[in-house]
C-alpha positions in Angstrom: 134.5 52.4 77.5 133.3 54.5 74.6 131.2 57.3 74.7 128.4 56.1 72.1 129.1 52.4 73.8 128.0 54.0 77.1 124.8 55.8 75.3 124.3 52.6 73.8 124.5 50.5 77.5 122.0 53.0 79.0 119.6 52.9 75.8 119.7 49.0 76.0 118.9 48.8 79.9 116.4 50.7 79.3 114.2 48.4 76.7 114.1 45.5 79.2 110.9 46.6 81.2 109.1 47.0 77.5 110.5 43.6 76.5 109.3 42.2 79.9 105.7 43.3 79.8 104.9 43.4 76.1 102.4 41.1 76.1 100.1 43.0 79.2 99.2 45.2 76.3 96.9 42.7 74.7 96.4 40.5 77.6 96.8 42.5 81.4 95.8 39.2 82.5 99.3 37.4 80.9 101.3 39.4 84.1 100.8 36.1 85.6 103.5 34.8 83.2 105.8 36.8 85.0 104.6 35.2 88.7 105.1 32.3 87.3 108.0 31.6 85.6 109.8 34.8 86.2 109.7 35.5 90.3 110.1 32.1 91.2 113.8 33.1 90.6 114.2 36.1 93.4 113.4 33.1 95.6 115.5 32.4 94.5 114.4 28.9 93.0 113.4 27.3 89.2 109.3 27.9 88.6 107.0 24.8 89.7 104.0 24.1 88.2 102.5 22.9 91.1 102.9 26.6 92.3 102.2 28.7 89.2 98.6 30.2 88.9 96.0 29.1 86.3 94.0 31.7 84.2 91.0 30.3 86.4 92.7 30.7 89.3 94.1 34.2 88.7 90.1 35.4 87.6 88.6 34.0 90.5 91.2 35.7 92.8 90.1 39.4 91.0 86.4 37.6 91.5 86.9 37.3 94.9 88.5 41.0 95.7 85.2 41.9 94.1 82.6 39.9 96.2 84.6 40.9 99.7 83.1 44.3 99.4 79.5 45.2 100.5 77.1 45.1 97.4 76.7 49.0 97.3 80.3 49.0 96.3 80.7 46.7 93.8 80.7 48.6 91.2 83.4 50.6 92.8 84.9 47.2 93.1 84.9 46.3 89.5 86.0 49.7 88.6 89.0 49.2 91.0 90.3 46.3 89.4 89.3 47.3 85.9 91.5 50.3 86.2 94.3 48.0 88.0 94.2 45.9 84.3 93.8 48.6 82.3 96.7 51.3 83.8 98.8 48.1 83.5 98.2 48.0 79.6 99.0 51.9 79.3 102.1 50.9 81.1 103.3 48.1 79.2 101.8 50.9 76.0 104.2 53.6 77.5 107.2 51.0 77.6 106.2 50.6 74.1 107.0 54.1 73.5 110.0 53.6 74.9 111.1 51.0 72.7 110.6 53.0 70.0 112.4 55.9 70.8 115.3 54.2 72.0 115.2 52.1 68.3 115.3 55.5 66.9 117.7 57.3 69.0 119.8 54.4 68.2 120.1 55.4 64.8 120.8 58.9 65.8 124.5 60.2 66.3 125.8 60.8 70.6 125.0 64.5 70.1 121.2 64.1 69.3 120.7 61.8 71.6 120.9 64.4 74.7 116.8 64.4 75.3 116.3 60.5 75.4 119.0 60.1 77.6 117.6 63.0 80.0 114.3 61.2 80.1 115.8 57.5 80.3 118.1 59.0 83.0 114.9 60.5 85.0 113.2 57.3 84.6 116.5 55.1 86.0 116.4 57.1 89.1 112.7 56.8 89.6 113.1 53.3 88.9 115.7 53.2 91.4 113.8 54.6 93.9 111.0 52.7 93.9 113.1 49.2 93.5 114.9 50.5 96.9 111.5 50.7 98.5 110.1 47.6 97.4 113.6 46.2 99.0 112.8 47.7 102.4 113.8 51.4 102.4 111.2 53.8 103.6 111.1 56.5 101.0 108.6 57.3 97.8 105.4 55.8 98.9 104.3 53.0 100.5 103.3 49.6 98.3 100.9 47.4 100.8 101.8 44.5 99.3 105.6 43.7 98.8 105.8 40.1 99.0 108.8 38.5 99.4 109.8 37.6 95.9 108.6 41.5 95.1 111.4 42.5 98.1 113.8 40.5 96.3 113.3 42.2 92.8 113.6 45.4 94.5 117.3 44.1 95.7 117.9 43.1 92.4 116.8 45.9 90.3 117.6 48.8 92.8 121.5 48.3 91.7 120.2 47.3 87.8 118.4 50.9 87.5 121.0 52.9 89.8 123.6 51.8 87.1 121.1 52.6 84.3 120.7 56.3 86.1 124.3 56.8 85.7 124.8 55.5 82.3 121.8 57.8 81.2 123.7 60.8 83.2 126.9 60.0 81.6 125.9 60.0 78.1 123.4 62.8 79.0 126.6 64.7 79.9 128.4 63.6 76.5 125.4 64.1 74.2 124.8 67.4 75.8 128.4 69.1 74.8 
């Protein structure tokens, strides 16, 4: 394998998140696309409608996280999920802006390339690291919620990333001499 087809492999990994969660920009709300008809497949299994969530369904579920709380804290309550929505659309904002730079540090020769790889490899490990969690490893935080499917993904996407954090060191390494 190539040095630039390396760079290239890491840069590509890398854009799938973005891809993934484009539309959560516009619409947090469209995550549910992913519940749907994406995790059904770490069941592993196809997607079901009789077991995918409505729109309704998904509003009345934030509804009801608001309503369990005593009425002095709602509006702590509708602040909590707010900010749940709106941090996921300046995530699915940042992969944006990881999109971009990896289109333009395409264009770029290996030598240029040196600080997108360092931040795409930082990223991979994190990524890494929080996918081995999610599968069960007790390190970096604590998610309260792992569902099964979500336990799955991180057995997936632990490897997915770890390979991503050495393709990113690799071509780090080249574009750095």
């Amino acid at each position: 394998m190539t040095e630039n087809l390396i760079s290239t492999l890491a840069l590509a990994i890398c854009m799938l998140p973005g891809i993934l969660h484009s539309l959560e920009v516009v619409f947090p709300m469209l995550a549910r696309l992913i519940v749907n008809y994406v995790l059904p497949f770490f069941e592993p299994g196809l997607p079901k409608g009789k077991n995918q969530m409505t729109a309704n369904e998904q509003t009345a579920m934030l509804d009801a996280a608001i309503s369990s709380v005593p009425t002095e804290k709602k509006t702590a309550a509708k602040d909590y999920i707010f900010l749940l929505l709106f941090e996921q659309r300046q995530n699915s904002l940042a992969f944006y802006a990881v999109i971009a730079g990896i289109i333009y540090g395409l264009q770029l020769p290996l030598e240029e390339r040196a600080v997108l790889h360092f931040l795409l490899l930082v990223l991979s490990a994190l990524f890494t690291l929080v996918n081995a969690n999610h599968a069960g490893i007790p390190f970096l935080g604590h998610h309260p919620k792992v569902s099964r499917n979500g336990r799955n993904v991180g057995f997936v996407f632990a490897p997915v990333w770890l390979v991503s954090t050495v393709l990113n060191y690799l071509a780090f390494t080249y574009a750095s001499t």
